[in-house]
N, C-alpha and C positions, 0 to 999 in steps of 0.2 A: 874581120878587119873593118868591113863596113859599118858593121853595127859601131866598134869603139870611133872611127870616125865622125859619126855622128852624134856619139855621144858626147865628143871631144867639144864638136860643134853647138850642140845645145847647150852645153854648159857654158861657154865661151860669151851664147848669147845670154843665157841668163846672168852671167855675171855684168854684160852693160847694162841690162833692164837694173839691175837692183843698182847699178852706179848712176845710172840717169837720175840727173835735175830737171827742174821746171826754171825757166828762164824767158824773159820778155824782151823783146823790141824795144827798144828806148826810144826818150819821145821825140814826136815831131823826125820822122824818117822810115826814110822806102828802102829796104836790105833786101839786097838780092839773094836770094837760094841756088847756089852753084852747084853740079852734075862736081867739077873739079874739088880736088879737097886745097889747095890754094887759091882757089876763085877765079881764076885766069879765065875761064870761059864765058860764054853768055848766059845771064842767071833763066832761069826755067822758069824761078814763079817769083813775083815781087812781094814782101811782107812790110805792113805797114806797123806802123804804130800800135806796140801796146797787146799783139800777136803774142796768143801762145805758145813757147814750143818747150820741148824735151829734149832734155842736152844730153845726147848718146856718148862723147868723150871729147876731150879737149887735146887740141897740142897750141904751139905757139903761132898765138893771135885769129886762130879759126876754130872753129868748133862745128862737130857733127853733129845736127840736131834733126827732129822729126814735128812735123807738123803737127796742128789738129787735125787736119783731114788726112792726115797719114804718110805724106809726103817726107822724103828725107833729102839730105841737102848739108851743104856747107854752106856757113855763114862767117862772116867776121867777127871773131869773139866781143872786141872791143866796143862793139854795140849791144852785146846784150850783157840785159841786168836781172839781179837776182827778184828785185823788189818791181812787186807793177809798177807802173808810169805813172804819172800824176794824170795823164789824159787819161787812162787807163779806169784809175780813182774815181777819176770823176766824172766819166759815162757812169760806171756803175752804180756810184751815189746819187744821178740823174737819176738812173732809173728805179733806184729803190724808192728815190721823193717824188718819182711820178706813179708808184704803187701805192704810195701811201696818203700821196692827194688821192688817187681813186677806193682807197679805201673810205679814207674821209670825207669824200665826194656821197660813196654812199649810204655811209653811217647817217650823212648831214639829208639825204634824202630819206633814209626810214626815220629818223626821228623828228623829220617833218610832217610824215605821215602820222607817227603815232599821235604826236602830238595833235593833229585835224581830227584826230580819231579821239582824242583825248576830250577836246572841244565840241564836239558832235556830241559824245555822251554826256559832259559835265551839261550841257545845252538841253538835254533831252532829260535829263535826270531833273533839271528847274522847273520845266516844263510840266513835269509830272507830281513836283513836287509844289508846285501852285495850283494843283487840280485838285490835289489830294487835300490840301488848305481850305479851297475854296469849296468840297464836298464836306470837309469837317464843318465848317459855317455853316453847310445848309442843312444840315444833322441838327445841328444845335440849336438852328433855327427851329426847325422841323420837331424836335422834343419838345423847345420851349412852346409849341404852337400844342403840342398835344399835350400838354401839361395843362398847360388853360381853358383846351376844351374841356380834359376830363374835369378840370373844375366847376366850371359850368355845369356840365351834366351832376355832375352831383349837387350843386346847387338847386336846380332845374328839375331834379328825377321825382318829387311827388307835385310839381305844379303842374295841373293842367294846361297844356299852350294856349293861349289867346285865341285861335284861331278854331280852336275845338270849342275854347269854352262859348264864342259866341256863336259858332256853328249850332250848338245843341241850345242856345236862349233862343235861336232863330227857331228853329226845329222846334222846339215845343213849343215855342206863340202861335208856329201857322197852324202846330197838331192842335192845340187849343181852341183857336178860332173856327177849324173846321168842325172841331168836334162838340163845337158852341151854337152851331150854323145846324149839326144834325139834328141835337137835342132840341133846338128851340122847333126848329120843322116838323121832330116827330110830336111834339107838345101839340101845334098848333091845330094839326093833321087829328092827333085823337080828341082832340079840343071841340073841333067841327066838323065829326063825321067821319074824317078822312081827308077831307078837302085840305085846299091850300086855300087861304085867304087872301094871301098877300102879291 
């Protein structure tokens, strides 16, 4: 007997869950939450504006309803409304456009970054790229310089240098003179005995 009583009872309750709405505070007001189911008493908890609840069942002009934080309660039906509030509205659209400035807040702050980052490399890349310029010139320079020597060297490759050639006219006047100096000495010397005359 117990059992079908409370089975009586669970289903009883399941049937207000599945009849329960969603209904809101209407705007711009404080509804008091009554213990009584005609509101005659002193309300328990105050709801403001725009407050969600769950409308457990209706009679005329009151309605049982349950908080978000779980609280049940009568209220006076003629204040709540199907549709959120327009205050309601427009917190929430406040705060989707304060999600969406900080999104764009920091989207505007990484592609400030990239961007310095962009500039740092395009700057380093110039930098590298007028070295790389300036190495090409001194290449070019550098060929055109050894282009001319070897032309010269080939120019140049059976003359004797200047500095040899008068090296070796020097070289063989003084080997000349001295060996002019011997021959005349050793003449003079067989000339007169042996002696030197002079």
């Amino acid at each position: 007997m117990k059992t079908f009583g409370l089975s009586v009872l669970l289903l009883i309750a399941s049937l207000r869950v599945a009849d329960a709405e969603t209904a809101y505070v209407t705007d711009i007001l404080r509804l008091g939450l009554h213990a009584a189911q005609d509101t005659s008493d002193r309300p328990f908890q105050t709801l403001v504006s725009g407050a969600e609840l769950e409308v457990l069942q209706r009679i005329t002009n009151f309605a049982e309803v349950t908080t978000a934080d779980g609280r049940q309660g009568w209220v006076k039906s003629a204040y709540l409304v199907t549709d959120k509030p327009a205050q309601l509205i427009v917190a929430e659209t406040q705060a989707a456009l304060e999600a969406v400035r900080q999104e764009l807040n920091t989207e505007q702050q990484a592609r400030i970054g990239a961007e310095s980052e962009l500039h740092d490399l395009m700057t380093n890349a110039e930098s590298r790229l007028g070295q790389v310029v300036a190495m090409e010139t001194q290449i070019g320079e550098l060929d055109a310089r050894n282009t001319e020597l070897e032309a010269q060297l080939e120019t140049y490759r059976s003359v004797v240098p200047l500095r040899w050639a008068a090296s070796a006219v020097i070289a063989s006047l003084l080997g000349g003179f001295f060996l002019g100096l011997w021959a005349l000495d050793a003449y003079v010397r067989h000339r007169h005995g042996g002696f030197r005359v002079y």
